[in-house]
C-alpha positions in Angstrom: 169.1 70.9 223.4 165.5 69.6 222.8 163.1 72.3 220.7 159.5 72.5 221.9 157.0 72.7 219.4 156.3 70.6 216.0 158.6 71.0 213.4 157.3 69.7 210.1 159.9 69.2 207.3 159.9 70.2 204.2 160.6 67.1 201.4 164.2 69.2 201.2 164.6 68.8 204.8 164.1 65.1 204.9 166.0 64.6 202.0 169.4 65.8 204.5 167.9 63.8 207.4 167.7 60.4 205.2 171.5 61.4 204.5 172.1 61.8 208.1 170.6 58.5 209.2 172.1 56.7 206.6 175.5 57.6 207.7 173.9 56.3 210.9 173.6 53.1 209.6 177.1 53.0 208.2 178.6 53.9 211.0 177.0 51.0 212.8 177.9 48.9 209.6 181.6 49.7 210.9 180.9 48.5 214.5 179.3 45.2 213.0 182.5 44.3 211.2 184.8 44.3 213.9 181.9 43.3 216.9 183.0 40.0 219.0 184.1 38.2 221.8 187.1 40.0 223.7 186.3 43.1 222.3 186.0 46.7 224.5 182.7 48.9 224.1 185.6 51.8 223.9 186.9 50.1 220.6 183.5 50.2 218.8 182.7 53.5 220.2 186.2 54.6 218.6 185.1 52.8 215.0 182.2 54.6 215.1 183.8 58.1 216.3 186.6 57.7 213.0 183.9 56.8 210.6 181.4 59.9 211.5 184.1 62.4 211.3 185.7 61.0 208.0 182.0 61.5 206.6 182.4 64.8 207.3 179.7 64.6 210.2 179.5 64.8 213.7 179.2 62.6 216.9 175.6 63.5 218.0 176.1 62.2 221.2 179.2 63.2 222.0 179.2 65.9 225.0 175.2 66.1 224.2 174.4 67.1 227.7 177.2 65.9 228.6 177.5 62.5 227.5 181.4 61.5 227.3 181.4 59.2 224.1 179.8 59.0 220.3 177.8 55.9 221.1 175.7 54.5 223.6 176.7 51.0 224.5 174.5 49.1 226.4 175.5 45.5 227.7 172.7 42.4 228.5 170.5 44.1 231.4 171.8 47.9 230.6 168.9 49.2 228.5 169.7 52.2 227.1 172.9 55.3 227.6 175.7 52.9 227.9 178.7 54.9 228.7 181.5 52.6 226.4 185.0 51.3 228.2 187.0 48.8 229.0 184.1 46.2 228.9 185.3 43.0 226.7 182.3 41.6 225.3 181.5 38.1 225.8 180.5 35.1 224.0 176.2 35.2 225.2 176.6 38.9 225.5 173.8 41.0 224.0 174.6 44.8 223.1 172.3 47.4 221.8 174.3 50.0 219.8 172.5 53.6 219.5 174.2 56.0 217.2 173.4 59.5 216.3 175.0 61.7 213.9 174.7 65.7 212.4 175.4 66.5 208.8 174.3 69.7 207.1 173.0 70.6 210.4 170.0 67.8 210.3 170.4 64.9 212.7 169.7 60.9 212.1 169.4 58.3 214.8 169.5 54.8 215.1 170.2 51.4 217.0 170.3 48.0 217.0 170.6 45.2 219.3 173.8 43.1 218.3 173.9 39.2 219.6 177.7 38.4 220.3 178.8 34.6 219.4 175.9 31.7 220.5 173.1 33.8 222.6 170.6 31.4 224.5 167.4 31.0 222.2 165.1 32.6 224.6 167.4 35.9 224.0 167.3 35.6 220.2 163.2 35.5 220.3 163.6 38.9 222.7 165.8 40.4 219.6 163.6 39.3 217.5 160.2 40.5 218.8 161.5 43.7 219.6 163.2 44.5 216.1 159.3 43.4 214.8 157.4 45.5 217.1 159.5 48.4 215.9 158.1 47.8 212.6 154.8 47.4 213.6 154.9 50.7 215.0 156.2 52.0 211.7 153.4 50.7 210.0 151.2 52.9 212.1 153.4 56.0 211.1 151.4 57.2 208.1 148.7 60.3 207.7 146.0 60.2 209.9 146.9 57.7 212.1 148.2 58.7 216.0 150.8 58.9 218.5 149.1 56.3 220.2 148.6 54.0 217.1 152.2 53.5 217.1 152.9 53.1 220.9 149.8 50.3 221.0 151.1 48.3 218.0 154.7 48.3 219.8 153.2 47.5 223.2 150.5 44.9 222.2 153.2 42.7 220.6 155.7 43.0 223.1 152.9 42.1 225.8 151.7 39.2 223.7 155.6 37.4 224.0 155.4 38.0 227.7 158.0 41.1 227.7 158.1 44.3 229.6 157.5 47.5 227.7 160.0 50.5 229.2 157.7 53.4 230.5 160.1 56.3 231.3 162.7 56.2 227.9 160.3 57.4 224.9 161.1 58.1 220.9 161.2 61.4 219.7 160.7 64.1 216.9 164.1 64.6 215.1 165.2 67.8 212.7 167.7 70.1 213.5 167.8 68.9 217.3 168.7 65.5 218.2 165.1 65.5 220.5 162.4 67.3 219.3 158.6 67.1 220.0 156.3 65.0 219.9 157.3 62.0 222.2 156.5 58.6 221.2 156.0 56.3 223.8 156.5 52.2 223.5 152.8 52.0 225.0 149.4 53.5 224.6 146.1 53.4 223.3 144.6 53.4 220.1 143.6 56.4 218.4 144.9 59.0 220.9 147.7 61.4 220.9 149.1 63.5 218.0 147.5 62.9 214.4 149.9 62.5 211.9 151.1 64.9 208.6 153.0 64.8 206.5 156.6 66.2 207.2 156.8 64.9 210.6 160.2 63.2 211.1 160.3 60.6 214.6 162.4 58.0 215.8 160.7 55.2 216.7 162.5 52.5 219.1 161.1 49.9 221.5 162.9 49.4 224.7 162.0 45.8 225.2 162.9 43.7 228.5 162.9 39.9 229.3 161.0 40.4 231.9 159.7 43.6 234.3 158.7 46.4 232.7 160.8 49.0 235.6 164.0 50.4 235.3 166.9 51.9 237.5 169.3 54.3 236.9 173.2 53.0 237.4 175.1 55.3 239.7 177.1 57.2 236.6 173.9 59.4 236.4 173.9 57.6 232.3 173.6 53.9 232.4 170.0 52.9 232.8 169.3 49.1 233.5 166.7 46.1 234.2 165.6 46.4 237.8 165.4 42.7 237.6 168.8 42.2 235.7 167.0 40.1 233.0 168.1 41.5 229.6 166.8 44.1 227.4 166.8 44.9 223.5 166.5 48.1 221.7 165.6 48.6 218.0 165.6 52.0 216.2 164.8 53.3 212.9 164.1 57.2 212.0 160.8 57.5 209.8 158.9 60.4 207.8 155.2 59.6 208.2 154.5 59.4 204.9 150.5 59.6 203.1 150.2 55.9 202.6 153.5 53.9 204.1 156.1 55.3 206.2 159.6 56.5 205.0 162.5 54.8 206.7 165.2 57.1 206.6 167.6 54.9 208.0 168.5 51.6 207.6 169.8 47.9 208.7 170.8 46.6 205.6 174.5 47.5 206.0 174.6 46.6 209.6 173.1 42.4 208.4 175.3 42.4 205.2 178.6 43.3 207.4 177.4 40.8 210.4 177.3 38.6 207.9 181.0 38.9 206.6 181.7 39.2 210.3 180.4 35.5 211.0 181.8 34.2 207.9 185.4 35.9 208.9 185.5 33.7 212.3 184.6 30.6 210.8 187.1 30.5 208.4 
């Protein structure tokens, strides 16, 4: 499903995958409203899978190589591919939602780490540096700069708050396949790698864990977790390199204004 090759976009082109990954962001908008204690990862993954299709787009991840469900859904040490079920969320719980959807044939892609009632303060600060090191590593994403630019400013953060950056799970070029080239690794050097143009369209999104860097895959061939069980976050945004700041094509925005209702609804 993943095109070799560099595909730059035309301003048309990113125009339909802005609309793409904002639906993205609504759709996780929808999971944020109803995300709690007691809930199942199947429920969410069901909000999410009603809300795409009455958008008139589709469930990028569903049956994408396979994969059984619209979201990925990935509990406390699970770091990324979640498969969704009968899981009830906990109060403590930390869950990183990805979401991916296809409209007009362009694809946007996104995810964000949500923290499920009162989460221990050394588990906030881990949501917290990773969501900033994703946007340190948009700040590199402009014309000129590199590959590496972007994987250096994610890694040197994440390092400096004593975390371990995921090696084998990388960002990606996204069009009009969910993957395309180039990869964008969460750690690198300065200054190497691709050089950025304009019309390149990648999904940046730091894999950040507690504490080792290593991973394992869970025995449903999807689920990839901490080998040391200590938790993980995962932020992503989809961004146009742009000449002198980057373009985030998707957004947070509805995703905090509906966690907020959320918190205010289970206070009252």
């Amino acid at each position: 499903m993943s095109r070799k090759g560099l595909f730059y976009k035309t301003k048309e082109e990113v125009e339909l995958i802005r609309e793409s990954s904002l639906l993205v962001g609504k759709a996780l908008a929808e999971v944020a409203k109803v995300i709690r204690p007691g809930v199942t990862t199947l429920s969410l993954d069901k909000v999410a899978y009603e809300f795409i299709k009455d958008n008139n787009a589709v469930p990028a991840f569903l049956n994408y190589n396979g994969f059984p469900n619209s979201l990925c859904i990935s509990v406390n040490a699970a770091v990324v591919h979640g498969i969704p079920g009968k899981y009830e969320l906990r109060e403590g719980d930390i869950v990183s939602v990805d979401c991916g959807v296809v409209k007009n044939k362009f694809f946007g892609d996104s995810a964000y780490t949500f923290a499920i009632g009162e989460v221990k303060a050394e588990i906030l600060h881990l949501l917290k540096i990773t969501e900033e090191s994703l946007y340190k590593g948009i700040e590199m994403s402009v014309v000129g700069k590199r590959i590496g630019d972007v994987a250096n400013a994610v890694q040197t953060l994440a390092e400096a708050n004593g975390y371990g950056v995921v090696r084998e799970l990388v960002g990606h070029g996204i069009g009009r396949s969910l993957h395309e080239d180039p990869e964008v690794p969460n750690y690198g050097k300065q200054g190497s790698g691709l050089k950025f143009q304009e019309g390149l369209v990648i999904a940046i999104e730091p894999m950040i864990n507690m504490g080792t860097k290593s991973v394992v895959h869970e025995s449903d061939g999807w689920t990839i977790v901490t080998k040391d069980g200590l938790p993980s976050a995962h932020f992503e945004h989809t961004v146009a390199i742009g000449k002198e700041k980057a373009d985030i094509l998707s957004s947070f925005k509805e995703i905090e204004e509906a966690l907020k209702q959320n918190q205010n609804s289970l206070t009252i």
